[in-house]
N, C-alpha and C positions, 0 to 999 in steps of 0.2 A: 438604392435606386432600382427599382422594376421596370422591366418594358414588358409593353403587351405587342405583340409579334400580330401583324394584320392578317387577314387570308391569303393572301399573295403571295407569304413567306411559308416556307416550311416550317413545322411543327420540331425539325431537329435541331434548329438554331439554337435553340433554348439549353440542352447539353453544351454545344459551343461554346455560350457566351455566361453560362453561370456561375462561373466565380466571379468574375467582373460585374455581372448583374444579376445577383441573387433574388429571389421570388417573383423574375419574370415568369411569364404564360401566354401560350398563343390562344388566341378569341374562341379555335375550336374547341380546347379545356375550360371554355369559360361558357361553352353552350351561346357564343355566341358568332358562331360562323355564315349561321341565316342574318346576323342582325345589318339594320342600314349602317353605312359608315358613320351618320348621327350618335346612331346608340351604341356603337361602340366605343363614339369618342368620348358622350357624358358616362358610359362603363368606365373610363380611363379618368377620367376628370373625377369623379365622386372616389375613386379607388388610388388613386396617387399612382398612378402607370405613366408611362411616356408611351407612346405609340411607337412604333419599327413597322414603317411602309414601302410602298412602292407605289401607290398612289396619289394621285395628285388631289383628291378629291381632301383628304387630310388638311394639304396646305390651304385649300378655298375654307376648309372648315376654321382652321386657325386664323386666319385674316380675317374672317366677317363676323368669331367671338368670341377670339381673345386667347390666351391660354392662361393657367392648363387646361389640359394637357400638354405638354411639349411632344413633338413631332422630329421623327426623325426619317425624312425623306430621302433611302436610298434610291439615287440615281442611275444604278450601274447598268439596269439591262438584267435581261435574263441571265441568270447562270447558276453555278451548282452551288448546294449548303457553303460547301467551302469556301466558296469567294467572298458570300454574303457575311460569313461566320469571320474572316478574314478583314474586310472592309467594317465591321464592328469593331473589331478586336483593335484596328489599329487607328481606332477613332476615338475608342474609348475614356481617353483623357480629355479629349474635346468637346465628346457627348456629355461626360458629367460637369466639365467646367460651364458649359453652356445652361444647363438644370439647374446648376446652382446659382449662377449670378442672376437668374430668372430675367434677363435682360432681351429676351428675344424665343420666341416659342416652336422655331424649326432650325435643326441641322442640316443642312441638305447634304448630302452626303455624295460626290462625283468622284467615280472612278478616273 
């Protein structure tokens, strides 16, 4: 299970969270840091990624068509890698339980 880490997020998440989630990447290794939040999300949809946001624009994308991609809408607020890396980490079994049962396409994620 991959995430692709949005622009909002730091690029060092990815250290954090990858044993848990092996061949994620943030959109700026993917050359896609100028893209609209669109083409990022059919980047994530053709390429089997779940997105890792803080944007809300993600969950309008997932309601009006469908997923996947699954969407994982941190809600926390600003703060440092660690909290963000933190509030992954201990979400982790939820985030994949969620993926797998393919029953719903965003985690929201509230601190």
């Amino acid at each position: 299970m991959k995430l692709l880490f949005d622009q909002n997020l730091s690029y060092k998440l990815l250290a954090k969270v990858s044993e848990l989630f092996p061949d994620s990447a943030h959109v700026a290794a993917l050359h896609l840091d100028k893209a609209s939040d669109r083409e990022v999300w059919e980047y994530a949809k053709i390429n089997a990624f779940t997105i890792v946001t803080k944007d809300s624009a993600f969950n309008d994308l997932s309601i009006y068509h469908g997923f996947p991609p699954h969407i994982i809408w941190l809600r926390i607020g600003n703060g440092s890698v660690e909290r963000s890396s933190s509030v992954l980490v201990s979400n982790a079994d939820r985030i994949k339980t969620m993926i797998k049962s393919n029953e719903t396409g965003i985690v929201e994620v509230i601190e």
